[in-house]
N, C-alpha and C positions, 0 to 999 in steps of 0.2 A: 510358494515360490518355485520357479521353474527354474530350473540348470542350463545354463548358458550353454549353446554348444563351441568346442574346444578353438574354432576358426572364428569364436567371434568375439573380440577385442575385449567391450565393455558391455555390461547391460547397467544403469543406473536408472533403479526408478524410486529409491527412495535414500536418500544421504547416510542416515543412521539404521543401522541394524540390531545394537543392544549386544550383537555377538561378541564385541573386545571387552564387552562392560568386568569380566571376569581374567584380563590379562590376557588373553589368546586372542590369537588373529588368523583368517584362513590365508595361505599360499593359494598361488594360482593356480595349484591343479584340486584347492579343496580340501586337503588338507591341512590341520592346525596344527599351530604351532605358537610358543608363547612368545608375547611381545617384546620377553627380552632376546629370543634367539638370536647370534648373531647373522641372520639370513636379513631379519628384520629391522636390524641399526644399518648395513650395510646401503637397503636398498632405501631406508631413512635418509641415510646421509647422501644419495644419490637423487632425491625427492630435493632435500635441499641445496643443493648444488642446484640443481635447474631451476627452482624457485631464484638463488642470487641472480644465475643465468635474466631473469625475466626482470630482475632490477637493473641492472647490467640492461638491459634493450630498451627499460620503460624510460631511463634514465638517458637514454641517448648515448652514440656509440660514430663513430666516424663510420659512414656508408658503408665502405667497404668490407666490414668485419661483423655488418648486420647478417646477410644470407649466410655466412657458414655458424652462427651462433644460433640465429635458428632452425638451422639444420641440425645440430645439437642438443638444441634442446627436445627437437622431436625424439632423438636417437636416446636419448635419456631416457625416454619411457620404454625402447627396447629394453636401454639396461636393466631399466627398474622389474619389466615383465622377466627379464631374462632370470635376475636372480630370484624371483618370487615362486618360480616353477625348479623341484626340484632337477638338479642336471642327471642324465642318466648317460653311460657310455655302453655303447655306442647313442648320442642323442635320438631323444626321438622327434619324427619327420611331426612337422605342422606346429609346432611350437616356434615362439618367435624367440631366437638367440641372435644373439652379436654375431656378426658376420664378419672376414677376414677384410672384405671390401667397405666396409665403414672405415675400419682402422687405417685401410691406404687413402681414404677421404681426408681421414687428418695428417697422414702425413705429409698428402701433397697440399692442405693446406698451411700444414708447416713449413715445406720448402717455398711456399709461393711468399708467405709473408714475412717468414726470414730473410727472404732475398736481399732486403733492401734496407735491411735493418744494419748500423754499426757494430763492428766484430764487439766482443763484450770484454774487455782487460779488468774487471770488475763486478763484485755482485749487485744486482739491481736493489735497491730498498725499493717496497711497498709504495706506491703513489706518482707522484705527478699528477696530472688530469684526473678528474673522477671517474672518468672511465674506464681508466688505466688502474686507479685504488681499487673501483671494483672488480674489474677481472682479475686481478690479484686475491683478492677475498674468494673468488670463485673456483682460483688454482688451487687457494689451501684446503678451503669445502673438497675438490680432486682427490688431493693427494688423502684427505681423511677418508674419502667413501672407498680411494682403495685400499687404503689401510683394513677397512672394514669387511671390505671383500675378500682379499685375502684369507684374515681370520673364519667367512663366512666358506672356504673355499677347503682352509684344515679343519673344519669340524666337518662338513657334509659334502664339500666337490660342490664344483659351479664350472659353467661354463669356463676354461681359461682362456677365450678372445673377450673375455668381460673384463678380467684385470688387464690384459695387453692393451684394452680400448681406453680404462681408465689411467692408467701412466699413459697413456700418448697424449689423450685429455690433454692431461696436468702440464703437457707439453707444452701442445698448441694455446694455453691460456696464458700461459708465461710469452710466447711469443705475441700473441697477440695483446696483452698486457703494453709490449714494450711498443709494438704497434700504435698504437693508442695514443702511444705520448711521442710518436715519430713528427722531426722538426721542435720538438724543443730540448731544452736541459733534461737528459736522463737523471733522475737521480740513482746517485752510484755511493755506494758503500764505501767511507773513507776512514781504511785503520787509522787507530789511535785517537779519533776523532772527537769522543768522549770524555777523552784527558783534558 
């Protein structure tokens, strides 16, 4: 087997390797490490984030909140490459990390689709449209890969515009969530309701 060289993405010519058969798994610069490392759950949980992501698009999504979702979804595999190479400070050049210009990609995709959204005097509950149910499931998958991140971030350092990208995430999918179900009945959180 040849060694990929460091500028080139992926090589796949065979799916199984035998290498995890024993708990370990190699990081992207070849280095192993065991499959419970927290580097490993982190970029797990950001694997499955994108995957909801792809139910979320297969399942149909109102036009306009398709391109910046699959923009997203590509940028997930930064993440994913991002945390799978160890981070080193000062970084090193040619490695592919999250960039500060992603993260103002979602912010102005959060002002753009905030715009037109109802101020919010309440918390949103889960649902509405199924599109809106699934980006919802796709916030919380967010909010856990950065949880995951994070912990990946006190035990060995990672990039920190990987967790600034992740909370903005979790942002724009909240916003986009309520997008989703924009012109009907939000559903909204109503104290006591329970009683």
């Amino acid at each position: 087997m040849t060694r990929r060289a460091p500028d080139e993405p992926v090589r796949l010519t065979r799916i199984y390797t035998r290498g995890g058969d024993a708990g370990e798994t190699s990081l992207g610069d070849g280095s192993r490490a065991p499959k419970l490392d927290c580097r490993i759950g982190a970029f797990g949980a950001v694997d499955e984030l994108n995957s909801q992501l792809g139910v979320v698009l297969a399942e149909g999504v109102p036009d306009e909140l398709r391109a910046p979702l699959e923009r997203v979804q590509n940028e997930l595999f930064d993440v994913g490459a991002d945390l799978c190479v160890p981070f080193l400070d000062p970084p090193e050049e040619r490695r592919l990390r999250i960039e500060q210009e992603q993260i103002d990609a979602l912010e102005r995709d959060c002002d753009v689709f905030n715009a037109d959204l109802p101020e919010l005097r309440s918390f949103v509950l889960p649902g509405g449209t199924p599109a809106a149910a699934r980006l919802h499931v796709a916030r919380t998958i967010c909010r856990r890969a950065e949880r995951d991140a994070l912990a990946a971030d006190a035990e060995n350092g990672i990039n920190p515009l990987t967790l600034v990208y992740l909370n903005r995430l979790s942002d724009l999918l909240f916003i986009l969530a309520r997008a989703a179900n924009a012109g009907l009945p939000e559903p909204l959180w109503k104290p006591g309701a329970s009683r």
